[in-house]
Short mmCIF file of the C-alpha atoms (twelve columns), coordinates in Angstrom:
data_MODEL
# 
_entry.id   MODEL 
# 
loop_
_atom_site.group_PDB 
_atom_site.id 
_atom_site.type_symbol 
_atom_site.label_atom_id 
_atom_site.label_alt_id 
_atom_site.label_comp_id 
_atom_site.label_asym_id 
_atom_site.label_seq_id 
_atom_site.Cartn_x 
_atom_site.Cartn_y 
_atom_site.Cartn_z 
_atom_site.pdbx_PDB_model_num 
ATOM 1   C CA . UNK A 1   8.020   -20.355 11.457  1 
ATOM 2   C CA . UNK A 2   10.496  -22.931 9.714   1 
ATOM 3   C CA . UNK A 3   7.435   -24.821 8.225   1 
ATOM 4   C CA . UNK A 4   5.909   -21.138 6.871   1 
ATOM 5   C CA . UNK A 5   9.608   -20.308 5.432   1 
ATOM 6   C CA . UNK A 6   9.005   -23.730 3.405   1 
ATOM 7   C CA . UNK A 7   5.202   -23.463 2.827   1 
ATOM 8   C CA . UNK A 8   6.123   -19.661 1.034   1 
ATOM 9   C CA . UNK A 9   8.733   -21.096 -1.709  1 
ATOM 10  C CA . UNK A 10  6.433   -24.061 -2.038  1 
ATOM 11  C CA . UNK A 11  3.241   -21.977 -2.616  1 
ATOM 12  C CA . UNK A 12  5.688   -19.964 -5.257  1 
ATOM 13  C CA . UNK A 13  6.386   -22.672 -7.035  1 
ATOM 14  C CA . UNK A 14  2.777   -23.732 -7.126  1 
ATOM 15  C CA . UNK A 15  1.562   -20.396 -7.917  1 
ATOM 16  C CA . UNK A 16  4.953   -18.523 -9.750  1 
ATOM 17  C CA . UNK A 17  6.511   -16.258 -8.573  1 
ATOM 18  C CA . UNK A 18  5.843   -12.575 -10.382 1 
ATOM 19  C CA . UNK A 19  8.727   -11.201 -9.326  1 
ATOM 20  C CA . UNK A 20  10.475  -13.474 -11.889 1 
ATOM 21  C CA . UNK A 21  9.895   -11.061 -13.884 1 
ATOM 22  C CA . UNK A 22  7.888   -11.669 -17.438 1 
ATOM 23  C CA . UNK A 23  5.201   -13.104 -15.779 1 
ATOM 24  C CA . UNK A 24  1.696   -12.923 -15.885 1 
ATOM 25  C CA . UNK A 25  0.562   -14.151 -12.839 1 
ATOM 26  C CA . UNK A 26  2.137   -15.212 -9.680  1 
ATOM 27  C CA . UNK A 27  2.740   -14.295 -6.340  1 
ATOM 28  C CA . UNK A 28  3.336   -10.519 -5.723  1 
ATOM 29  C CA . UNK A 29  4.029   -10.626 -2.211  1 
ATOM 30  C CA . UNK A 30  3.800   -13.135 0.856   1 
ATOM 31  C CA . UNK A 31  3.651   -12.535 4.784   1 
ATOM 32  C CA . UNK A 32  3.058   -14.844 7.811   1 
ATOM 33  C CA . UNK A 33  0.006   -12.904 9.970   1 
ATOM 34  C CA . UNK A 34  -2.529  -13.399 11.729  1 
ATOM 35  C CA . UNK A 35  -2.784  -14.173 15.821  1 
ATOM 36  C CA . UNK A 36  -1.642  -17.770 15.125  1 
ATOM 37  C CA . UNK A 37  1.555   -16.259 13.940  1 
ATOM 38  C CA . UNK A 38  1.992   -14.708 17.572  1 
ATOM 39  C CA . UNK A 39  4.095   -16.897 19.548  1 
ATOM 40  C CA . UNK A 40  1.817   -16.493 22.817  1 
ATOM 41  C CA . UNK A 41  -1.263  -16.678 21.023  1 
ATOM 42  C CA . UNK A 42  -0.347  -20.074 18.586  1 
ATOM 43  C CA . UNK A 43  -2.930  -22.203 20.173  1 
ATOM 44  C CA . UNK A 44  -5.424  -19.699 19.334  1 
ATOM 45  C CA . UNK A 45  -5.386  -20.378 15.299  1 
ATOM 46  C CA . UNK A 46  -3.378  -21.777 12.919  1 
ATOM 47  C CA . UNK A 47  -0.869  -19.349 11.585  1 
ATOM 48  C CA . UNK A 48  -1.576  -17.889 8.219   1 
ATOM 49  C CA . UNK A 49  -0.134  -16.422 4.821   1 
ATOM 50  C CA . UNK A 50  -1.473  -13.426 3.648   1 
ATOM 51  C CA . UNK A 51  -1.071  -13.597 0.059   1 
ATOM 52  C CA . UNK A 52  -0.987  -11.120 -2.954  1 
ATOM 53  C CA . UNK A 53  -1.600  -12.787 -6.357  1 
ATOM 54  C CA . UNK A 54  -1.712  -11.480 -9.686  1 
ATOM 55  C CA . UNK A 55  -3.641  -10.701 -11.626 1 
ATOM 56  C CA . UNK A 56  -5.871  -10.150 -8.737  1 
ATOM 57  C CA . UNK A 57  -8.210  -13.383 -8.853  1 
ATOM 58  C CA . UNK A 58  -6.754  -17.218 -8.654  1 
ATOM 59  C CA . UNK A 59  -7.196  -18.469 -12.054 1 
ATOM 60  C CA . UNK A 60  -8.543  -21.934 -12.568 1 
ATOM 61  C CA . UNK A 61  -5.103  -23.041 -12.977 1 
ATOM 62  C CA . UNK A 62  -3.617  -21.752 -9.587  1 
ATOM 63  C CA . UNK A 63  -6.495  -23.484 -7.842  1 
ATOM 64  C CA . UNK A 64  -6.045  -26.495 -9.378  1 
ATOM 65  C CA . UNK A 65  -1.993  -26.267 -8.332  1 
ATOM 66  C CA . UNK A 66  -3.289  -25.675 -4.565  1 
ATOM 67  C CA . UNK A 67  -5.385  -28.393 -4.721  1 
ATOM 68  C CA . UNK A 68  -2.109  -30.907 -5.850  1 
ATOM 69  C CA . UNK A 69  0.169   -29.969 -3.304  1 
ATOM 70  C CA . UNK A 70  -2.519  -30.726 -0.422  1 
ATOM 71  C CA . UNK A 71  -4.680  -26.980 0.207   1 
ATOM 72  C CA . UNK A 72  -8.040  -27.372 0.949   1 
ATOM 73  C CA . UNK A 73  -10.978 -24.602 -0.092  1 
ATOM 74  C CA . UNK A 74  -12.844 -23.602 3.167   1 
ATOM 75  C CA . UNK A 75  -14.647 -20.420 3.826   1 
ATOM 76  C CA . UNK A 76  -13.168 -18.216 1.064   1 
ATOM 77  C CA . UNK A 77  -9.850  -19.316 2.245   1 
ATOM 78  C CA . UNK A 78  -7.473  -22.268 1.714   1 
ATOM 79  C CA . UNK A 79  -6.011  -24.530 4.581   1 
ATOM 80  C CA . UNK A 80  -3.690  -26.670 4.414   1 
ATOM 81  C CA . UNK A 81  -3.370  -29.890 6.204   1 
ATOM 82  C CA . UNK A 82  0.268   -28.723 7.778   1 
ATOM 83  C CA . UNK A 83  -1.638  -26.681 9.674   1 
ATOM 84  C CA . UNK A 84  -1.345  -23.244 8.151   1 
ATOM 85  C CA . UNK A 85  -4.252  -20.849 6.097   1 
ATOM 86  C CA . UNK A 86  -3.606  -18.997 2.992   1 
ATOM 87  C CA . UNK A 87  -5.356  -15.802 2.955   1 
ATOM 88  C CA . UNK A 88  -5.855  -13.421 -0.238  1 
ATOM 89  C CA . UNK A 89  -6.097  -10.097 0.947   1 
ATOM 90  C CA . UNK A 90  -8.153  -7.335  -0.993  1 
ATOM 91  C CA . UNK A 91  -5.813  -4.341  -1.225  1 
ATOM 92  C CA . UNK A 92  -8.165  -2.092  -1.204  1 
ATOM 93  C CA . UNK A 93  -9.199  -2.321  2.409   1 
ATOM 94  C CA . UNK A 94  -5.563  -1.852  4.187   1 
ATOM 95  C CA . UNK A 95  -6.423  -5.148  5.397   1 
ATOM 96  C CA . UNK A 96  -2.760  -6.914  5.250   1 
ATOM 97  C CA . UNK A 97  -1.268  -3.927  6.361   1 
ATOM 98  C CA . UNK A 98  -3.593  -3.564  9.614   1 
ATOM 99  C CA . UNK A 99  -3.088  -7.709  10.696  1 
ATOM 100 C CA . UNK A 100 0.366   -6.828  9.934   1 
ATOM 101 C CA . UNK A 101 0.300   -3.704  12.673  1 
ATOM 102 C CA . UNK A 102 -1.353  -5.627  14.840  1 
ATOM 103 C CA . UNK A 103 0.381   -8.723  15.012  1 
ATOM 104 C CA . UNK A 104 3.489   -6.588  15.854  1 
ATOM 105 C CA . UNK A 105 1.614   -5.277  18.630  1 
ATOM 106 C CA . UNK A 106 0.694   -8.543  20.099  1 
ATOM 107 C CA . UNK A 107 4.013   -9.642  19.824  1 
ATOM 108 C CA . UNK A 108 5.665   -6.828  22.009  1 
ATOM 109 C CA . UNK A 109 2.716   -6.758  24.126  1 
ATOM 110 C CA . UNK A 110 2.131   -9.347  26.645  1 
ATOM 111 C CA . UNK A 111 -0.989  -7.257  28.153  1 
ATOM 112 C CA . UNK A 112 -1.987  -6.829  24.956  1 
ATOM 113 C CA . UNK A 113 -1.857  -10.449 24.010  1 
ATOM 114 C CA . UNK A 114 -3.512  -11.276 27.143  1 
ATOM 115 C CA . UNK A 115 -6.469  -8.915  26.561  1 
ATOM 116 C CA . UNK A 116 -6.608  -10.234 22.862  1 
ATOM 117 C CA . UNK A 117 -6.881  -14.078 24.203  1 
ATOM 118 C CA . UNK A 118 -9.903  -13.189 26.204  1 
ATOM 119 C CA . UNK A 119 -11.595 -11.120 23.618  1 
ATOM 120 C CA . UNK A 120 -10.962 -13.912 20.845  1 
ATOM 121 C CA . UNK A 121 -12.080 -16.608 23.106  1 
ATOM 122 C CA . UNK A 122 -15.331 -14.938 24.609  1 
ATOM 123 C CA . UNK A 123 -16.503 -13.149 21.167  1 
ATOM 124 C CA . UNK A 124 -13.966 -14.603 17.668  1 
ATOM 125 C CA . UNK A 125 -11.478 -13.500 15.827  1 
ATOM 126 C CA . UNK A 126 -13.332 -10.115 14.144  1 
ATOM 127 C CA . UNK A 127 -14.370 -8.671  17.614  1 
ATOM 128 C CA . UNK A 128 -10.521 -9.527  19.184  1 
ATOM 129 C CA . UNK A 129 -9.393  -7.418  16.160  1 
ATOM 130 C CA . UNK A 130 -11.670 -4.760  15.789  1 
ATOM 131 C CA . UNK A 131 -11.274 -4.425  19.684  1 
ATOM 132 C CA . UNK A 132 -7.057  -4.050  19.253  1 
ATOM 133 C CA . UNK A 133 -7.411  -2.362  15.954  1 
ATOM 134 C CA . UNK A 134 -6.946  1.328   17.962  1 
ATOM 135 C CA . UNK A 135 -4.288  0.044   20.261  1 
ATOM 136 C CA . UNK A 136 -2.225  -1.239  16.791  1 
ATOM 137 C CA . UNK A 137 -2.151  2.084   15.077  1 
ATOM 138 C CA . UNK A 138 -0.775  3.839   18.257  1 
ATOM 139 C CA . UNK A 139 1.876   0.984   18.353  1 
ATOM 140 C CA . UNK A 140 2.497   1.239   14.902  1 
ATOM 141 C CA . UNK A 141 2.742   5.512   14.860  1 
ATOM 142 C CA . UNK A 142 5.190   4.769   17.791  1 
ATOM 143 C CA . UNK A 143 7.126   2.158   16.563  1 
ATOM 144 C CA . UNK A 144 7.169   3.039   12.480  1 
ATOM 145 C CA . UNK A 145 5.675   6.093   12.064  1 
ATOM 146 C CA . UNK A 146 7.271   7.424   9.075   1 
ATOM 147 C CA . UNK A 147 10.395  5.419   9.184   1 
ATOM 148 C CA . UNK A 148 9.151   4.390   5.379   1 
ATOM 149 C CA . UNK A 149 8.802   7.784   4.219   1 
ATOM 150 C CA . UNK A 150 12.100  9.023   5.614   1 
ATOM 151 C CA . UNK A 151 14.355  6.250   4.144   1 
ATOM 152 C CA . UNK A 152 12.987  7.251   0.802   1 
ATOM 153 C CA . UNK A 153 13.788  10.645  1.033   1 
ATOM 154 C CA . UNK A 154 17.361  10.222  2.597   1 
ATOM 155 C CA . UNK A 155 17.872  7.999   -0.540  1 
ATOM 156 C CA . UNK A 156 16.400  11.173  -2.878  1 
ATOM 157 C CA . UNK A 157 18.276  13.801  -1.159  1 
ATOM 158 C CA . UNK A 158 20.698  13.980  -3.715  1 
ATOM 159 C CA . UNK A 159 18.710  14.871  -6.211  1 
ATOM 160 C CA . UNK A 160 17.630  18.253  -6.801  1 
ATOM 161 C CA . UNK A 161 14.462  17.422  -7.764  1 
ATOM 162 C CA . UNK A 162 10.674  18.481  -7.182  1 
ATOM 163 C CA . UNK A 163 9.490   14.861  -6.029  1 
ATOM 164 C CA . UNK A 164 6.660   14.603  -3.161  1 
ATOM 165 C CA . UNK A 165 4.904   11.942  -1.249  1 
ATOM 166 C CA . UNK A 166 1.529   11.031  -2.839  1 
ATOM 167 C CA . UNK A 167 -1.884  8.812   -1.725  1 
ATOM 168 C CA . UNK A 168 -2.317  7.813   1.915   1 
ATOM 169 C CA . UNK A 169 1.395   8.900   2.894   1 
ATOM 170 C CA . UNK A 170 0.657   12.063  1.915   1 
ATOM 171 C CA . UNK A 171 -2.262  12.667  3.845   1 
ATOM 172 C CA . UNK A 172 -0.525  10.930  6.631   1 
ATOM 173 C CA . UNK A 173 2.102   13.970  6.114   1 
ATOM 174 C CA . UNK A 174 -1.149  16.466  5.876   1 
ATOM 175 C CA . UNK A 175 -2.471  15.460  9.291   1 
ATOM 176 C CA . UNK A 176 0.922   15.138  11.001  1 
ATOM 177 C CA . UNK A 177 0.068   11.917  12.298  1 
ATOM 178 C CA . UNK A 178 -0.064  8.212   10.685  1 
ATOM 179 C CA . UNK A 179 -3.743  7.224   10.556  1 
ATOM 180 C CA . UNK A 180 -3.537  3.963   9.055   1 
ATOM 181 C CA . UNK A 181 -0.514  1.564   8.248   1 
ATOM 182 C CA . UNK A 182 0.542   1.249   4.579   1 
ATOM 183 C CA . UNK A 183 1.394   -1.003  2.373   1 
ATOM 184 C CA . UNK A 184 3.559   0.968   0.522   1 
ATOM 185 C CA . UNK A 185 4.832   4.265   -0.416  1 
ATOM 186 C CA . UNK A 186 3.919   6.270   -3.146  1 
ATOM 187 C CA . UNK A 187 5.877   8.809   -4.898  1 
ATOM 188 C CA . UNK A 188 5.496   11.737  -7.380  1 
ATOM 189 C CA . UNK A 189 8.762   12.433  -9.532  1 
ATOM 190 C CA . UNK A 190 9.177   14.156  -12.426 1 
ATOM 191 C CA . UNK A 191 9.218   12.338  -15.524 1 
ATOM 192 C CA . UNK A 192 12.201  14.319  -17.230 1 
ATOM 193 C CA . UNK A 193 14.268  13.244  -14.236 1 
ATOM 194 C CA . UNK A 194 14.216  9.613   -14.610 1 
ATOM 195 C CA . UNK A 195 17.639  9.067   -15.378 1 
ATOM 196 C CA . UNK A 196 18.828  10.579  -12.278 1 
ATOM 197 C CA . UNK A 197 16.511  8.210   -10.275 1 
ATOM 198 C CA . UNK A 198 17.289  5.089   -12.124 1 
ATOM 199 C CA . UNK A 199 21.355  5.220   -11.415 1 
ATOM 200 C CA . UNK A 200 20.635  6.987   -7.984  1 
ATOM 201 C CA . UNK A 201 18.923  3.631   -7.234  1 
ATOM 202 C CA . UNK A 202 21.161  1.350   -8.917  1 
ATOM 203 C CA . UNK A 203 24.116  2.961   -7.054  1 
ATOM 204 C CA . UNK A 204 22.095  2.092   -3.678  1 
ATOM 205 C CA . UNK A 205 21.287  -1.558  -3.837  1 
ATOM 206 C CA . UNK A 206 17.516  -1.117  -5.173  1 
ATOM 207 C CA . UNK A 207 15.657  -3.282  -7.373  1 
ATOM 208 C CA . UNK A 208 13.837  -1.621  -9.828  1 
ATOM 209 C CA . UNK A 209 11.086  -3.159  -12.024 1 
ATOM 210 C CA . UNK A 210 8.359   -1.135  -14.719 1 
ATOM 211 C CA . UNK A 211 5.126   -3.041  -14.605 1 
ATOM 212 C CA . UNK A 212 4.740   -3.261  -18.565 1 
ATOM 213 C CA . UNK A 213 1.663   -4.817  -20.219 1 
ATOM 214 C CA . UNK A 214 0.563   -7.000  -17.042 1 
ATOM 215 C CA . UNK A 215 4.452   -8.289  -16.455 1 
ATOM 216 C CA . UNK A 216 7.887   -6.680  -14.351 1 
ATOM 217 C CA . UNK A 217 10.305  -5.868  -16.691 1 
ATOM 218 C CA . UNK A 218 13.292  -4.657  -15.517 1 
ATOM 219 C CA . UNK A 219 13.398  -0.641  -15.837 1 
ATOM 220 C CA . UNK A 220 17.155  0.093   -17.875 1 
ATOM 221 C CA . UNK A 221 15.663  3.256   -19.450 1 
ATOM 222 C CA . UNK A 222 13.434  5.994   -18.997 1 
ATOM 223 C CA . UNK A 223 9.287   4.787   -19.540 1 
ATOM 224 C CA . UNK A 224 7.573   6.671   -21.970 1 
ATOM 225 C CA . UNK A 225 3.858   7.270   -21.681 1 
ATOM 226 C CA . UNK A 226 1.569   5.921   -20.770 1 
ATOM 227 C CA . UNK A 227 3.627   3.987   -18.840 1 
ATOM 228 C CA . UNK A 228 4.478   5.834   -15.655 1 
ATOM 229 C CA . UNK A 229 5.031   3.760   -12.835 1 
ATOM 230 C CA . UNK A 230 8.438   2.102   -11.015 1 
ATOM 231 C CA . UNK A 231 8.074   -0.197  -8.099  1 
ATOM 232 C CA . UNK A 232 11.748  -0.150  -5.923  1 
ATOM 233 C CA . UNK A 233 12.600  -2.279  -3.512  1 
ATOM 234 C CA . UNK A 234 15.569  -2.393  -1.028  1 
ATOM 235 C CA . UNK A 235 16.213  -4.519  2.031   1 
ATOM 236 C CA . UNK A 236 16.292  -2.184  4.143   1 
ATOM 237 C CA . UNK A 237 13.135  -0.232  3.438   1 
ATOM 238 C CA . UNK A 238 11.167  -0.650  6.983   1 
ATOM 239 C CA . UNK A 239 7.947   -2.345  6.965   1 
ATOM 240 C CA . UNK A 240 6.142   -1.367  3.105   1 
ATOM 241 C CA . UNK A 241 6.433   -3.972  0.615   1 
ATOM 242 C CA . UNK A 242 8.044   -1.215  -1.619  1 
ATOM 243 C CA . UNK A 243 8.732   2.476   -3.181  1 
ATOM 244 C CA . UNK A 244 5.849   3.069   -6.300  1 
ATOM 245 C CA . UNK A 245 7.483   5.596   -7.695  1 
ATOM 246 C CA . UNK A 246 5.131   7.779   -10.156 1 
ATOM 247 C CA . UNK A 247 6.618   9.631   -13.115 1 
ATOM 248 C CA . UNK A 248 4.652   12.886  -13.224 1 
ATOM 249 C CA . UNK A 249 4.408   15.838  -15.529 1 
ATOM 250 C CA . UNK A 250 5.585   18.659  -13.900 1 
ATOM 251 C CA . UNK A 251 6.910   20.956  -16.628 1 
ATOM 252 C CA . UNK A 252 6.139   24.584  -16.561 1 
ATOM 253 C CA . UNK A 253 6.041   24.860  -12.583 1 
ATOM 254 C CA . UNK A 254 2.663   22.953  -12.598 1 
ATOM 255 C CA . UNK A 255 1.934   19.920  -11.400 1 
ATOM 256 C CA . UNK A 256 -0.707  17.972  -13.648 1 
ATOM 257 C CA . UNK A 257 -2.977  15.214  -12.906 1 
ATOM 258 C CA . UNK A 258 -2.073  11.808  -14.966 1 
ATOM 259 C CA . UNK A 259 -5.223  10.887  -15.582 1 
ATOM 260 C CA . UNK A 260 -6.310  14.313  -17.108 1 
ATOM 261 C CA . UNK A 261 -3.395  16.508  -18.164 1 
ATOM 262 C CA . UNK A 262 -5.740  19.683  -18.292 1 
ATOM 263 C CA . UNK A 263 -6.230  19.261  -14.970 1 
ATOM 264 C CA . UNK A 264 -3.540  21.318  -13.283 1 
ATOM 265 C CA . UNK A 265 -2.190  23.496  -9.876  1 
ATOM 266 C CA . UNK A 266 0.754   25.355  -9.407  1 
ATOM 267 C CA . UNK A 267 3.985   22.817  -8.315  1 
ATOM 268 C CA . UNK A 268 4.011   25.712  -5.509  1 
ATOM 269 C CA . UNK A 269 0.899   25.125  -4.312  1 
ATOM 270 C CA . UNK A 270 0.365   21.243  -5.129  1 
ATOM 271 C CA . UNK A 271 3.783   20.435  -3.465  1 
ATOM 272 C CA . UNK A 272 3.850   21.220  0.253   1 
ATOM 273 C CA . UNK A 273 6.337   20.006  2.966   1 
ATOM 274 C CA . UNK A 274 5.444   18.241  6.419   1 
ATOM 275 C CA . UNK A 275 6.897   19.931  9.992   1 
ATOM 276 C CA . UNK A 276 9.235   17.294  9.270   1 
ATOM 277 C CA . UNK A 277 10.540  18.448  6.355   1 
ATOM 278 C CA . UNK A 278 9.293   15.578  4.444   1 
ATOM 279 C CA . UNK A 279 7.470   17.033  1.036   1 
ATOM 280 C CA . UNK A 280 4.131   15.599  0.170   1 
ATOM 281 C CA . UNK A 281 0.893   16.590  -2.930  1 
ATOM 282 C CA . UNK A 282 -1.539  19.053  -1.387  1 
ATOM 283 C CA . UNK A 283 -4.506  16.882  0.453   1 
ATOM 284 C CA . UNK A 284 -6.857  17.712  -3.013  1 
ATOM 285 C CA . UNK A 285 -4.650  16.430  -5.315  1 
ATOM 286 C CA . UNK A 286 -3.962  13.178  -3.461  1 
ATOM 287 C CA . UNK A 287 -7.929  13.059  -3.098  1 
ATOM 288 C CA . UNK A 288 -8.346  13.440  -6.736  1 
ATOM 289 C CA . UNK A 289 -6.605  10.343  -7.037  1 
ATOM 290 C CA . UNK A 290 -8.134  8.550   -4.740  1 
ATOM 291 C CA . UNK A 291 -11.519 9.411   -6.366  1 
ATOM 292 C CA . UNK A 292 -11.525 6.814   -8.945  1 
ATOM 293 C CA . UNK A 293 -8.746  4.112   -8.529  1 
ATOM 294 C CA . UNK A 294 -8.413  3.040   -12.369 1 
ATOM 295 C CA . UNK A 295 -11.841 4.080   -13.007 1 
ATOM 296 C CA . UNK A 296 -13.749 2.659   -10.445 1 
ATOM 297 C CA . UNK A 297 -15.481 3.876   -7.321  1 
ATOM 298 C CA . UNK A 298 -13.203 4.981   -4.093  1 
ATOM 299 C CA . UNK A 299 -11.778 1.303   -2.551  1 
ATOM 300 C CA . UNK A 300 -12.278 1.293   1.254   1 
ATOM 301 C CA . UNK A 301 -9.324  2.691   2.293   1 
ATOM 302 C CA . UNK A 302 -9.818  5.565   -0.017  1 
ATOM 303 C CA . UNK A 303 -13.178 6.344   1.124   1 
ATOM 304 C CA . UNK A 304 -11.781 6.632   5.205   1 
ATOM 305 C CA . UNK A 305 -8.827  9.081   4.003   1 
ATOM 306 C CA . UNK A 306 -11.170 10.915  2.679   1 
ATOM 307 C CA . UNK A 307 -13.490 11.284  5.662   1 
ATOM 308 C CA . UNK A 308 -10.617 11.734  7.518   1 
ATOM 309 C CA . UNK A 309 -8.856  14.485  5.826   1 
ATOM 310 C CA . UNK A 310 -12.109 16.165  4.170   1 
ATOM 311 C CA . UNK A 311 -12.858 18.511  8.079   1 
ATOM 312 C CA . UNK A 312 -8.850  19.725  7.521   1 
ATOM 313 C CA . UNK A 313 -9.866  21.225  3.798   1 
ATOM 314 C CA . UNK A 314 -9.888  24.863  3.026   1 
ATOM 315 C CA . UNK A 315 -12.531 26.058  1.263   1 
ATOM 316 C CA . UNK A 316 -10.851 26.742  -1.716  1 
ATOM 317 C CA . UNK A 317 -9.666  23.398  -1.571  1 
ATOM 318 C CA . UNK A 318 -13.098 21.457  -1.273  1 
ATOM 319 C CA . UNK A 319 -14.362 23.775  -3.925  1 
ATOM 320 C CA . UNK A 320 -11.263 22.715  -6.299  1 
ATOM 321 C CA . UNK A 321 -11.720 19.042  -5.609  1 
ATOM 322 C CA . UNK A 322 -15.541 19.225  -6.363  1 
ATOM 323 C CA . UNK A 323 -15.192 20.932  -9.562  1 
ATOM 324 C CA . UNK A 324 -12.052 18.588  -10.649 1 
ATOM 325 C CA . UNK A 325 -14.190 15.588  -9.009  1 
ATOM 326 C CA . UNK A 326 -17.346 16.601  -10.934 1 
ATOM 327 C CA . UNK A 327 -15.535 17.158  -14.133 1 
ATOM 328 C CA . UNK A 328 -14.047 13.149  -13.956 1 
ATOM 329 C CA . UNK A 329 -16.783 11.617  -12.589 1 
ATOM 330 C CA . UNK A 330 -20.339 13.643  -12.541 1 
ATOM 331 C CA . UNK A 331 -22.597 11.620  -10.098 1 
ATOM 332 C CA . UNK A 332 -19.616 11.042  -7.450  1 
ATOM 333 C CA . UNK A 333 -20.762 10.168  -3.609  1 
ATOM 334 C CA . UNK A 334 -17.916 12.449  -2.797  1 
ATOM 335 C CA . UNK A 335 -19.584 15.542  -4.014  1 
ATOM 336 C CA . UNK A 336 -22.581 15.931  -1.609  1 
ATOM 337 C CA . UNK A 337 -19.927 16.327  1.179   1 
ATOM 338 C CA . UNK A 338 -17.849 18.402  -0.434  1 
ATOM 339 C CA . UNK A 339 -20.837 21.069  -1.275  1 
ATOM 340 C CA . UNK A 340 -21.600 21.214  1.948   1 
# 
């Protein structure tokens, strides 16, 4: 793992490092995966870095800086002759987040290791996975759960403030179970408030950044629209990458959607609160969101929450997230299930 600690500052180097803040492009965020990574399992594959990189795509110049410093293209991914694979994840399918779940698994699981080896070697990689994927999320529910979600709010709880869990977390919170890992945690606060949350999180050993205009900029003051979003980091935080928080209008006791301010629900209806205690944005709302991610069509991940949490919707609820869903977006593959 020494030669992966070495290979990750060298690939920032090669790459930058975002988190530098006032940068384009660089490396968002770096993890060793895959079943190489797995002590019992390293003769299976080489280990592997999974690899976010902004803005999204290598640019002509990042490949070029792979190819100096020794990587070699192959197969959509890049090896290098060290013996390690980088691997660019798309976000939208959970992907990181599930190798990530179940590499833990194999790793406390010597059955489970031992079942994996015969899988891999009989059928490859993709069947081994797909045949462990179950077995991860139960070890991650166990083992995490919503460990994330529960540091956040012990850090919050001294504000009086209507904040609430938002996207996957809060359906998590909806179903009362996880259903998929994450790889982070999103967060509805109220813009106003900002303030509060900025020295709350300076006085606990957080650090803040305000993605402005494609770079991190450190956030000193409160973000005026439409800039709206704070990622927060803290060592501690248990396995997410980070806190997103989301400043939110929620003036007059309603909660309204970003995207479309005259799109609204009562905060007492729109904010709800887990058996846990834990508060979350009603299952429509969160859907809403998930609808379009920044204009687009649902990602993958977005399109299983939904078929997950769409059999646990009220009526009124399905009928409210047709006509809001309709209204953004008027030939949506949502819809037809939702009229049902």
């Amino acid at each position: 793992m020494h030669a992966l600690q070495e290979a990750t500052e060298a690939l920032k180097k090669t790459l930058g490092d975002f988190l530098d803040r006032g940068r384009e492009d660089g490396v968002f965020f770096v993890q060793a995966g895959g079943p190489g990574s797995v002590p019992a399992l390293s003769d299976l594959d080489v280990p592997e870095l999974h690899v976010d990189v902004l803005p999204g795509e290598l640019s002509e110049q990042q490949r070029s800086g792979l190819l100096q410093v020794g990587y070699v293209p192959d197969s959509g991914h890049w090896v290098h002759p060290g013996g390690w694979r980088l691997v660019f994840p798309d976000h939208g399918t959970g992907w990181r987040a599930e190798q990530q779940a179940l590499a833990s698994l194999l790793s406390a699981d010597n059955g489970a290791a031992a079942g994996y080896r015969h899988v891999f070697e009989a059928q490859g990689r993709r069947a081994a996975d797909h045949a462990f994927a179950d077995a991860a999320l139960r070890h991650h529910a166990r083992t995490v759960g919503f460990s994330p979600a529960e540091f956040i709010a012990q850090t919050l709880a001294p504000l009086d403030a209507p904040w609430m869990f938002a996207a996957g977390v809060a359906l998590d919170l909806h179903l009362g179970r996880v259903a998929r890992p994450h790889d982070d945690v999103d967060i509805v606060f109220p813009r106003e408030r900002q303030p509060d949350l900025l020295a709350l999180l300076r006085a606990g050993g957080w650090r803040t950044d305000a993605p402005l205009d494609g770079t991190y900029q450190p956030w000193t003051a409160p973000l005026e629209p439409p800039h709206h979003q704070v990622h927060a980091r803290h060592p501690d935080l248990p396995d997410v990458i980070l806190a997103d928080f989301m400043f939110t209008d929620l003036s007059g006791e309603r909660w309204h959607y970003r995207r479309d301010p005259g799109i609204t629900l009562p905060l007492s209806e729109a904010r709800r609160h887990a058996e846990n205690g834990l508060p979350y944005l009603a299952p429509q709302a969160a859907l809403l969101f998930k609808s379009a991610t920044s204009g687009g069509q649902p990602r993958p991940k977005d399109e299983q929450d939904f078929r997950r949490s769409l059999p646990t919707l009220s009526t009124p609820e399905k009928e409210w997230l047709a006509q809001q869903v309709a209204r953004t977006t008027a030939q949506h593959p949502w819809l037809a299930a939702l009229e049902r």
